[in-house]
C-alpha positions as CSV (number, residue, x, y, z in Angstrom):
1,X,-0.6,1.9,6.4
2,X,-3.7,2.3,7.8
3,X,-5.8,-0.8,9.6
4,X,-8.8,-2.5,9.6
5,X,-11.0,-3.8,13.2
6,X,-12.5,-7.0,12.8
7,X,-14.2,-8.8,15.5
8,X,-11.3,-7.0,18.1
9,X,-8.2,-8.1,16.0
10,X,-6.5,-5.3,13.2
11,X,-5.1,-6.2,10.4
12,X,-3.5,-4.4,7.5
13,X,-6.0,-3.0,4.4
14,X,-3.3,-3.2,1.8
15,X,-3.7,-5.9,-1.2
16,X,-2.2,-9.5,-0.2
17,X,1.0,-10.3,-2.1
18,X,-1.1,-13.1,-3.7
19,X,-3.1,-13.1,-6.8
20,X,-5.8,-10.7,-6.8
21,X,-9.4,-11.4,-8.3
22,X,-8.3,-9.0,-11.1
23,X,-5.0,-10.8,-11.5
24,X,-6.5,-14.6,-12.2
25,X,-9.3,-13.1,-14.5
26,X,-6.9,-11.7,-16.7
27,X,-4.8,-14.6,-17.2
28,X,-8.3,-16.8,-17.7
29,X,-9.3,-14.4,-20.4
30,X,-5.6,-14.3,-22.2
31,X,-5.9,-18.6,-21.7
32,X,-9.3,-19.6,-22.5
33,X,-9.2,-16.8,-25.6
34,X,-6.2,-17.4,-27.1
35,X,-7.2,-21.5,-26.5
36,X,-10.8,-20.5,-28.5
37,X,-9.0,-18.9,-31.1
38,X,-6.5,-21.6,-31.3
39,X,-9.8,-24.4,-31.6
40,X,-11.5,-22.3,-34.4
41,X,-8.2,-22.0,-36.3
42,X,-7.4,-25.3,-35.9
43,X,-10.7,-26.8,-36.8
44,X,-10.6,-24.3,-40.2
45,X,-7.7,-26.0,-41.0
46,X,-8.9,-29.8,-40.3
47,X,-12.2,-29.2,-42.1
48,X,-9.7,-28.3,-45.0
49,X,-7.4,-31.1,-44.7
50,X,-9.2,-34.5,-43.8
51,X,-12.8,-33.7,-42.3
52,X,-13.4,-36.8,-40.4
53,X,-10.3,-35.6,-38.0
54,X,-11.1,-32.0,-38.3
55,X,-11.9,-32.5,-34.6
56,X,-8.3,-33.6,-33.2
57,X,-6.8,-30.1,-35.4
58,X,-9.2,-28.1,-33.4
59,X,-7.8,-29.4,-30.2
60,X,-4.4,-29.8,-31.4
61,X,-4.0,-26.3,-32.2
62,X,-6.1,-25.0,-29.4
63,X,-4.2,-26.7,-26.3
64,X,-1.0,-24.4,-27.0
65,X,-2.7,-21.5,-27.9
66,X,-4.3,-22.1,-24.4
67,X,-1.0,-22.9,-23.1
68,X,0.6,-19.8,-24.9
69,X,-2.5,-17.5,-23.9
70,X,-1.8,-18.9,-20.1
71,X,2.4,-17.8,-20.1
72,X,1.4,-14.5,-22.0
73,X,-1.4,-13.7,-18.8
74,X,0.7,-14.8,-16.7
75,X,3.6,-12.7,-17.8
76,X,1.5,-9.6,-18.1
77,X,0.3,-10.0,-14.7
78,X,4.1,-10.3,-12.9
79,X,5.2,-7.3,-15.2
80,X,2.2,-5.3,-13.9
81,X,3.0,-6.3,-9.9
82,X,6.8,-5.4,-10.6
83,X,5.8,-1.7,-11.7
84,X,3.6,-1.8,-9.1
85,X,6.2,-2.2,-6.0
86,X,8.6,-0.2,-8.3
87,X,6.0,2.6,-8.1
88,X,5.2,1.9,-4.2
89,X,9.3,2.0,-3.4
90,X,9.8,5.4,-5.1
C-alpha cells in the first residue's frame, strides 16, 4: 500500500471503505429514474382514470418506483464492493 504526505502526516491512498462519489451517483440515478418513470406511468394512468386526481397517480406510482430504484442501486452497489474485496483477497 503505498502512502500519501500531507502537510508532514502519511496516510494511506487506497479508497475509504465508505461510499465513493461513483457509488452514491449510481444509486441517485437508479432512484430518481426509476421514481420519473414511475411519475410518468402513473400520471398516464390517472389522466385515463379520473383526470382531476391524475396528479396523486403520478406520485402514487412514482414514490415506490423511487423507493424500488433506491434498494435496486443500492443493491448493485454492495454486490459491486463484495467482488471487489473478493478480487483484492485472491
Amino acid at each position: 500500500m503505498s502512502q500519501h504526505v500531507t502537510s508532514g502526516t502519511t496516510r494511506p491512498t487506497h479508497p475509504s471503505p465508505g461510499f465513493s462519489r461513483n457509488d452514491a451517483r449510481l444509486v441517485a440515478i437508479l432512484s430518481g429514474g426509476l421514481g420519473a418513470l414511475g411519475a410518468v406511468v402513473g400520471l398516464a394512468v390517472g389522466l385515463r382514470t379520473y383526470t382531476p386526481t391524475a396528479w396523486f397517480a403520478a406520485l402514487e406510482v412514482g414514490a415506490p418506483a423511487a423507493w424500488l430504484g433506491l434498494m435496486l442501486g443500492l443493491t448493485v452497489v454492495g454486490v459491486r464492493r463484495l467482488a471487489a474485496r473478493r478480487r483484492r483477497a485472491h
